[in-house]
C-alpha positions, -999 to 999 in steps of 0.1 A, spaced: 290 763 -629 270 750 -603 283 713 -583 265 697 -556 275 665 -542 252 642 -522 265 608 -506 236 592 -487 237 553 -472 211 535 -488 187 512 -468 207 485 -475 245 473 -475 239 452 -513 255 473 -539 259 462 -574 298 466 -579 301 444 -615 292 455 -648 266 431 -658 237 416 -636 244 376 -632 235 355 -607 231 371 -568 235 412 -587 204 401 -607 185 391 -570 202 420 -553 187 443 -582 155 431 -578 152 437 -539 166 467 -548 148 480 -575 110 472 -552 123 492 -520 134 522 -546 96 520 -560 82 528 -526 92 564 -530 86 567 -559 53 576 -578 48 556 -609 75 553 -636 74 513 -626 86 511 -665 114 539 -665 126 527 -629 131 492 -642 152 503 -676 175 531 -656 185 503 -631 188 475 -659 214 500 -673 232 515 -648 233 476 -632 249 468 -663 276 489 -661 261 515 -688 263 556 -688 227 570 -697 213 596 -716 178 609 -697 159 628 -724 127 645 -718 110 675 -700 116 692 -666 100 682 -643 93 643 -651 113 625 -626 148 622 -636 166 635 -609 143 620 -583 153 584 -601 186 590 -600 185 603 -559 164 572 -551 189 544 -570 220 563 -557 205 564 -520 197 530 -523 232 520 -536 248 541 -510 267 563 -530 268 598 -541 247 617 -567 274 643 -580 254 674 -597 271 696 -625 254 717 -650 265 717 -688 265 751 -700 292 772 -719 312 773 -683 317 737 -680 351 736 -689 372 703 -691 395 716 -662 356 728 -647 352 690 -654 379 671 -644 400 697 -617 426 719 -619 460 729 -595 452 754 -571 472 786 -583 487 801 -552 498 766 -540 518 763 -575 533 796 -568 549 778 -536 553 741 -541 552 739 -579 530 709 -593 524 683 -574 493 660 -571 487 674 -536 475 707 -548 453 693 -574 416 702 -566 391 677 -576 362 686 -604 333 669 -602 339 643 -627 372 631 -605 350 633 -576 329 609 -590 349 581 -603 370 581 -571 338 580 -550 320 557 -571 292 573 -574 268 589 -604 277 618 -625 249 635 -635 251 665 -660 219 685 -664 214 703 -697 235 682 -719 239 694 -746 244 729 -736 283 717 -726 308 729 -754 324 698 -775 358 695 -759 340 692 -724 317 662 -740 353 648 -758 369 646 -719 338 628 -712 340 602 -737 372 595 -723 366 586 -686 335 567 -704 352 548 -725 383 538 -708 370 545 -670 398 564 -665 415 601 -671 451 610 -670 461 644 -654 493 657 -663 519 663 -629 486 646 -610 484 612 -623 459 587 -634 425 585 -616 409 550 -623 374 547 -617 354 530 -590 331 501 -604 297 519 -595 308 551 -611 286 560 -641 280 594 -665 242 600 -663 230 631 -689 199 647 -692 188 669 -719 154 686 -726 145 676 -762 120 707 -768 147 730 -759 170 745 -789 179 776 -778 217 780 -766 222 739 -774 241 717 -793 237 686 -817 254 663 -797 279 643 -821 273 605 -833 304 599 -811 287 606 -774 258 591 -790 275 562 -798 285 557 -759 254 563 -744 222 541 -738 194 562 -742 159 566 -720 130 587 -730 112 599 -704 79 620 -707 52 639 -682 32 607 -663 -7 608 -666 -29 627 -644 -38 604 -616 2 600 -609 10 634 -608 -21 638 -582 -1 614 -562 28 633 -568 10 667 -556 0 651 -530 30 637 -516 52 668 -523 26 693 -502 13 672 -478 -22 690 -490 -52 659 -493 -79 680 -505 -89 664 -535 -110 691 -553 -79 716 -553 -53 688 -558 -73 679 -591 -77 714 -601 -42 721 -601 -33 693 -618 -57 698 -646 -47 736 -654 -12 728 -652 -14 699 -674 -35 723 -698 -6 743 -703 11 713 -726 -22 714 -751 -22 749 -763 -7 759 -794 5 791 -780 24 779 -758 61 764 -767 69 747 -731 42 741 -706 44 734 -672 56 701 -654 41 690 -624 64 716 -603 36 737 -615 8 718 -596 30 716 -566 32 751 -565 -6 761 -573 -13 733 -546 7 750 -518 1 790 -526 -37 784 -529 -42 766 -498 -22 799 -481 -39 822 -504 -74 807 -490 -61 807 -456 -52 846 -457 -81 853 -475 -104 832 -449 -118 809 -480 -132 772 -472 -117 748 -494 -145 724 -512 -150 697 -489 -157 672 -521 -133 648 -537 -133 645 -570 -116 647 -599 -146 656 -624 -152 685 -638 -158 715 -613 -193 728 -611 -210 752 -589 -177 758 -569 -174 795 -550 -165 823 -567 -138 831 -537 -125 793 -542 -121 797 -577 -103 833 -576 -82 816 -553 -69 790 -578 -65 818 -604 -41 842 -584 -24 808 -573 -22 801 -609 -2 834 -619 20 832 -592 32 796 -601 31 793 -638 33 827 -653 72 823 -650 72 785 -666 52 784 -693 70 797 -725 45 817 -744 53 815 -786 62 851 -792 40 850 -825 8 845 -808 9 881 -795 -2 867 -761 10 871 -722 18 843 -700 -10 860 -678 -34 861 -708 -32 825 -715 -36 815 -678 -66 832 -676 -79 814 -704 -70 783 -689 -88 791 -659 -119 796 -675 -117 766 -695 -113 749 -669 -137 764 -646 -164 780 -669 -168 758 -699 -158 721 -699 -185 723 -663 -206 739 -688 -201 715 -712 -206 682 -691 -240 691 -679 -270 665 -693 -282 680 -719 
């Protein structure tokens, strides 16, 4: 199981401490919720309904795809709030004592049990820091991890036997995310957890936002090869051989490996800007963007086994879509 615990100060000393926005909260979230949105590309809709929630005092279910934001909404609001973003992953390890903490063995050997040696899990960690839970993969965690859960949901508090009662800070919240095209090695999650969540569908953002995003996460401007990788990656979610496409991770990473690939290779990158269709573009710029292309989404793309086809293949067929006949295509005539 895999725990890491961020605690950043936000850029400001307002945090919402009350479970529901009234009066100065409501202000405080607004001033809030526009410095958040300057670092953060689009998702002016999604931004608004996970602070309305988590504002309110509600625990949130994140559904949707890797890659579309999540955890970047959740580092920006917790930053902003000042208080830590605890990580945990749900899989079949994620124990409740994983969960909640458990009495370190050799000091029990010595001192018996006492609430001294009691080591913290992450969910402890977070309600006595005040801060987000956030547990990845869902509904991968086995049912009596998900039934501790409900518990410090519903009562904001858990009860450790020879450790005490650990009462939750007011900013504390359980944040899950699940990836709703993904049922292999999952679990229907019962009405119950359900029943306790509020619930926020997020998808992949158009193609002129995750341009932004390429741009921002590489640092890399030119337009031609920002656009490129955007469109093949995006291409990925079309095809009917393919189960999961790529997020815009995928971009990122054809964005960065073909601008070093070109450098090694001593290729000029186009000089234009555009976003249309590619036409007349070198041969040694486009073989560039292919090998890019292999390297960064051969491994993320889940290829349906029925098709008969390789994760290379079907790249390879996106590229000359891409490159060969949609410019083809768009010519007058």
């Amino acid at each position: 199981m895999e725990v890491d615990i961020s605690a950043q100060q936000g850029t400001s000393d307002e945090v919402v401490t009350g479970s529901r926005v009234t009066g100065d909260t409501g202000e405080q979230v607004r001033k809030a919720r526009e410095r958040i949105a300057e670092h953060v590309v689009g998702r002016e809709r999604e931004l608004d309904l996970l602070l309305a929630a988590v504002a309110a005092g509600r625990d949130l279910l994140l559904e949707g795809p890797p890659g579309t934001s999540k955890s970047t909404l959740l580092r920006a609001v917790t930053e902003e709030w000042g208080i830590p973003l605890v990580f945990v992953e749900g899989n079949a390890d994620l124990t409740p004592s994983r969960l909640i903490g458990h009495h370190n063995p050799a000091r029990v050997l010595r001192e018996d049990y006492t609430p001294e040696n009691f080591e913290p899990g992450p969910l402890v960690q977070a309600m006595r820091q005040g801060g987000f839970l956030y547990v990845e993969e869902f509904n991968r965690a086995p049912e009596d991890t998900l039934n501790a859960l409900l518990t410090a949901m519903a009562e904001r508090r858990v009860t450790i036997p020879t450790a005490g009662t650990v009462d939750a800070e007011p900013t504390f919240r359980v944040v899950a995310s699940m990836n709703p095209f993904d049922n292999v090695g999952t679990t229907r999650l019962p009405q119950s957890v359900h029943d306790r969540l509020c619930r926020l569908a997020i998808g992949y953002q158009d193609a002129e936002a995750e341009r932004g995003i390429t741009v921002r996460r590489t640092g890399v401007e030119n337009g031609r090869l920002v656009a490129d990788a955007v469109a093949v990656s995006r291409a990925t979610r079309e095809r009917d051989d393919v189960r999961q496409g790529s997020s815009v991770r995928g971009a990122i990473d054809i964005t960065l490996v073909a601008a070093q690939l070109a450098a090694v290779r001593d290729v000029d990158l186009p000089a234009e800007d555009s976003v249309d269709p590619p036409r007349g573009l070198p041969e040694q710029y486009t073989t560039v963007v292919l090998d890019a292309m292999i390297v960064a989404l051969s491994g993320r793309i889940q290829v349906d086994e029925v098709s008969g086809a390789t994760p290379e293949s079907v790249i390879r067929e996106i590229w000359e879509d891409h490159f060969l006949l949609e410019p083809s295509a768009a010519e007058p005539g």
